[in-house]
BAMI-885048 format. One record per residue (C-alpha): residue number from 1; residue in one letter; z, y, x. Coordinates in nm, 4 decimals. Each point is the difference from the previous one (the first is absolute). Layout:
<nodes>
@k->NUM r->A z->Z y->Y x->X
...
</nodes>
This chain:
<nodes>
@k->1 r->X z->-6.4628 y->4.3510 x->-2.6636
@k->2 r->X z->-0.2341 y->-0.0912 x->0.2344
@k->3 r->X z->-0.1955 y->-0.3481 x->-0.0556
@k->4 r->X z->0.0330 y->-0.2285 x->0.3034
@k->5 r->X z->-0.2657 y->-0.2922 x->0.0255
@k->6 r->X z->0.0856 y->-0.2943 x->0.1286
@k->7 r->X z->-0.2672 y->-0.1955 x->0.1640
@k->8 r->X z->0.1013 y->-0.3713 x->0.1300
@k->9 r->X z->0.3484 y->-0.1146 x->0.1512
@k->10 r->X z->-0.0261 y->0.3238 x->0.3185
@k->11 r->X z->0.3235 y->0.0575 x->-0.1590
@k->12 r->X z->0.2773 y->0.0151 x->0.3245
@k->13 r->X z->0.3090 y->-0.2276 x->-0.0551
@k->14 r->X z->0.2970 y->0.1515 x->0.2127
@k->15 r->X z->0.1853 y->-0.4169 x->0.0813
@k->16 r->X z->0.3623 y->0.0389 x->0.1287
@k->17 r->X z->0.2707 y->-0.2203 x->-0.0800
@k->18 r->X z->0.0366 y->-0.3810 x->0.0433
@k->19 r->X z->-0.2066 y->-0.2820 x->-0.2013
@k->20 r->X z->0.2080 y->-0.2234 x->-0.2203
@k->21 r->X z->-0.0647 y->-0.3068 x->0.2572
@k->22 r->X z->0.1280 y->0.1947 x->0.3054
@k->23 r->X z->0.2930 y->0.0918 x->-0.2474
@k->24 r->X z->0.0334 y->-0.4059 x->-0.1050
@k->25 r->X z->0.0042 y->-0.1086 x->0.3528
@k->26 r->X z->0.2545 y->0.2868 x->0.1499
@k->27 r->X z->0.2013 y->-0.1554 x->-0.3070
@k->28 r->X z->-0.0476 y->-0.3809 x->0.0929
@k->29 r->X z->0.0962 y->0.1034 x->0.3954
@k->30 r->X z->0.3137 y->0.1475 x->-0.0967
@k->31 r->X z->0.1198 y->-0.2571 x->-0.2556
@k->32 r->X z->-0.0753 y->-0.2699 x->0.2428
@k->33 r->X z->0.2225 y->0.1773 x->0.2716
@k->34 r->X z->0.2453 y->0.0808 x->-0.2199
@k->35 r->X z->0.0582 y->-0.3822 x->-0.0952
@k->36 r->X z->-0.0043 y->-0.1012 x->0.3610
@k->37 r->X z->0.2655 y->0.2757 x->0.0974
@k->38 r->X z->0.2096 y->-0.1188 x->-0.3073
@k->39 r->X z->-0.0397 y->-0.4189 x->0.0771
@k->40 r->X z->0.1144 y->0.0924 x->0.3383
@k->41 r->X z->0.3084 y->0.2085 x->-0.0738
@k->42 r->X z->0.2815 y->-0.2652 x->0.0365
@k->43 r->X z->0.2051 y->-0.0783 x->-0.4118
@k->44 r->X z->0.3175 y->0.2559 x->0.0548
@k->45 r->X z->0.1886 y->-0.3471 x->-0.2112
@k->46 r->X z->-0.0762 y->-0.2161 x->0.2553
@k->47 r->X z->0.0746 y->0.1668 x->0.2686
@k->48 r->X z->0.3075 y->0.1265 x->-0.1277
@k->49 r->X z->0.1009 y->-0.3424 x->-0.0512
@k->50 r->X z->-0.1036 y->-0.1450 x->0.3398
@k->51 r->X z->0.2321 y->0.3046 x->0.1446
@k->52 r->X z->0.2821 y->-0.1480 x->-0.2342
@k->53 r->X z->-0.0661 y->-0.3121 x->0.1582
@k->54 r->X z->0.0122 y->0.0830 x->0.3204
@k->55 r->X z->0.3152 y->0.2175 x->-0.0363
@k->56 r->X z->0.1831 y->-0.3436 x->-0.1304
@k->57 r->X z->-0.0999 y->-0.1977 x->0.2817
@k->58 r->X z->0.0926 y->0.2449 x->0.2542
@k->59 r->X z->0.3692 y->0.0799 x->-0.1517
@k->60 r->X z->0.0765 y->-0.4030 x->-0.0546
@k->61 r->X z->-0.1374 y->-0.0142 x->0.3327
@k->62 r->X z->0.2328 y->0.2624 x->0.1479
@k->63 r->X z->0.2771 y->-0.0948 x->-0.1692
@k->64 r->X z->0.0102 y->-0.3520 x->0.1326
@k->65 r->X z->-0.0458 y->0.1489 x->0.3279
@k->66 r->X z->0.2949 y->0.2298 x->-0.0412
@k->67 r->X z->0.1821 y->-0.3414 x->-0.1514
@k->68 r->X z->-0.0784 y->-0.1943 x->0.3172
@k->69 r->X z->0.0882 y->0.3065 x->0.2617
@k->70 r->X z->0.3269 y->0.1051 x->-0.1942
@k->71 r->X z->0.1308 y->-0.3013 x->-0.1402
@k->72 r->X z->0.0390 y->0.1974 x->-0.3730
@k->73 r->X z->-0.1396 y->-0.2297 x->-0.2723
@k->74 r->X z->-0.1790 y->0.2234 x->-0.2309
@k->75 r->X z->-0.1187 y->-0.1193 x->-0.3440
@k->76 r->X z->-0.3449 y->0.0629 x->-0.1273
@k->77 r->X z->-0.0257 y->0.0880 x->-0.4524
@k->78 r->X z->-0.3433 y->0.0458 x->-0.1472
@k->79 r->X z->-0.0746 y->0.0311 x->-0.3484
@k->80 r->X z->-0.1763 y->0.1878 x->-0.2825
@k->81 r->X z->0.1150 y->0.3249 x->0.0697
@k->82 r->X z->-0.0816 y->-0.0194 x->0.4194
@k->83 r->X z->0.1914 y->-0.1409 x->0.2928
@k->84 r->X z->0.3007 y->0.0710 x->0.2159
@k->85 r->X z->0.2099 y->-0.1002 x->0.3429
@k->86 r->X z->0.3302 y->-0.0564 x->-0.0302
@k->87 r->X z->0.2994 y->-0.0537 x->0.2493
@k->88 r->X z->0.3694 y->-0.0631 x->0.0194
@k->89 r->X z->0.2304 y->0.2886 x->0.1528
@k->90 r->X z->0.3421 y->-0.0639 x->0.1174
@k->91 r->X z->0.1418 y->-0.0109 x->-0.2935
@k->92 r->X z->-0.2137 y->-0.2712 x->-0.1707
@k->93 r->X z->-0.1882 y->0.2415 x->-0.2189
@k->94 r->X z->-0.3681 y->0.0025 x->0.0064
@k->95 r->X z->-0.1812 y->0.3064 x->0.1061
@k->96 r->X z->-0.3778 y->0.0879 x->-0.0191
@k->97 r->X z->-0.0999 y->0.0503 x->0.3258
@k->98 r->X z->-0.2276 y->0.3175 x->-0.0239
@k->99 r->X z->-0.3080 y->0.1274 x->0.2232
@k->100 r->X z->-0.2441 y->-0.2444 x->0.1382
@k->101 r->X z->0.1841 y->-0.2955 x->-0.2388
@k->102 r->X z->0.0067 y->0.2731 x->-0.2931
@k->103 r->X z->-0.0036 y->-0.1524 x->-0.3546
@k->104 r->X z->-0.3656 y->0.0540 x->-0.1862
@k->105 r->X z->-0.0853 y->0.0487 x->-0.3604
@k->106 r->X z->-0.3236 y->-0.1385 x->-0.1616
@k->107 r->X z->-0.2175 y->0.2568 x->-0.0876
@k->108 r->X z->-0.1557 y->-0.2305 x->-0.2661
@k->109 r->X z->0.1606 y->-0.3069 x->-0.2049
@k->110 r->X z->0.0276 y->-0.2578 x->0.2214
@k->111 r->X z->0.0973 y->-0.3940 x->-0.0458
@k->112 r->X z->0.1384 y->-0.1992 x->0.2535
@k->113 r->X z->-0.0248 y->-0.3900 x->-0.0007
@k->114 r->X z->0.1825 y->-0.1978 x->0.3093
@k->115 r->X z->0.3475 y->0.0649 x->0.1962
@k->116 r->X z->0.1296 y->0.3156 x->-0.1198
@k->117 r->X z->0.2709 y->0.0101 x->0.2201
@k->118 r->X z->0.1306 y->-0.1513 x->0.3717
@k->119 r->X z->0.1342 y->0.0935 x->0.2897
@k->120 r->X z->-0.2126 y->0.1106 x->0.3003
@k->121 r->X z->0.2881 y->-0.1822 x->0.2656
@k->122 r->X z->-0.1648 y->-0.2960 x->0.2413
@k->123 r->X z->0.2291 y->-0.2522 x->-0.1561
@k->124 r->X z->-0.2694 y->0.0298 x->-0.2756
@k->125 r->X z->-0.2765 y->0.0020 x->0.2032
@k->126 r->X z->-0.0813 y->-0.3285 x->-0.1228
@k->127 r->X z->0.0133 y->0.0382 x->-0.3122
@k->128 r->X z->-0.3615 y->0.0533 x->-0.2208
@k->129 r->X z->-0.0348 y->0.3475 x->-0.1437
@k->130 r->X z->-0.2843 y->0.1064 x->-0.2040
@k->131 r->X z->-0.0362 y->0.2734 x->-0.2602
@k->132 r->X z->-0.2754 y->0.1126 x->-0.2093
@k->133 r->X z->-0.0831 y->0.3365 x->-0.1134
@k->134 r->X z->-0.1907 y->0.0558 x->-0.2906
@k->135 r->X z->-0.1433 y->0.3883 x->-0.0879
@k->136 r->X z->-0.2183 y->-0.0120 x->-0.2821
@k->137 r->X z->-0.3367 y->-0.1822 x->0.1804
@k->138 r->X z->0.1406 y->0.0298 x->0.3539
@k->139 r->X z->0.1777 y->-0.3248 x->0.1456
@k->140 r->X z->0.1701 y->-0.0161 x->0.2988
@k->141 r->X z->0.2059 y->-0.2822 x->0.1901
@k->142 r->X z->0.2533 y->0.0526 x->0.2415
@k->143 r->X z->0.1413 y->-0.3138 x->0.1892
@k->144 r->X z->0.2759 y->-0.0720 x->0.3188
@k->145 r->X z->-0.2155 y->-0.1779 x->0.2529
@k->146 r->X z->0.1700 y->-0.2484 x->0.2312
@k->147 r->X z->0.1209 y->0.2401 x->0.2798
@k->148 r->X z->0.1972 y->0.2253 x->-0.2781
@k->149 r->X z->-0.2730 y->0.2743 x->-0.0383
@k->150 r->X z->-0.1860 y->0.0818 x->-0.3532
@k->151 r->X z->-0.3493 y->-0.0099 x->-0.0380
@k->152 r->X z->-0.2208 y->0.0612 x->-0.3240
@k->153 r->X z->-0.2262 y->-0.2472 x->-0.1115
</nodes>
């Protein structure tokens, strides 16, 4: 062995890497991204539900049109297991109409408060409708306005 003498710090430190502050601060950056990205991502619930919504409004809507153009009263059933159109044939037998007025199941359990069932003819035009729908903490209120169209509140 040879002896080596070491004589003050002359000593050559090879530095590569990263401190632990530059590594704490890369850190902080991406958490703080990652929140913003995530706060402004829409909740898939609620939008789900403001699609159900809208798909109510626009089938009670078009099926009081299709009352009004064709003369064929069509009744209106919602309850805890979803919703559906119905209308008399020839024969006096109701029918579900299918399609754009095709009956829907809840995907969740769902409680409805309000008119559960009426007829979408002009004759009831008049006539306050209102129905609540209840899905766990989302509320949603669906009323006839004066002209015969539904609105949520």
């Amino acid at each position: 062995m040879t002896p080596t003498s070491v004589i003050g710090n002359k000593r050559k430190v090879d530095q590569s890497g990263f401190t632990l502050i530059e590594l704490l601060i890369v850190l902080v950056i991406i958490s703080v991204t990652l929140t913003a990205v995530s706060l402004s991502l829409p909740n898939n619930d609620q939008r789900q539900w403001k699609d159900i919504n809208h798909r109510l409004i626009v089938s009670l809507n078009q099926a009081k049109d299709e009352t009004t153009l064709y003369g064929a009263t069509i009744s209106f059933h919602i309850d805890d297991k979803g919703w559906r159109f119905l209308a008399q044939n020839l024969q006096d037998q109701s029918y579900i109409l299918g399609d754009e007025l095709a009956p829907y199941s809840w995907p969740k359990k769902t409680i409805i408060e309000g008119v559960t069932q009426f007829q979408l003819d002009d004759a009831d035009a008049i006539k306050v409708i209102w129905f609540k729908i209840i899905q766990g903490a989302l509320t949603s209120t669906i009323r006839r306005r004066n002209d015969g169209y539904f609105e949520s509140e």
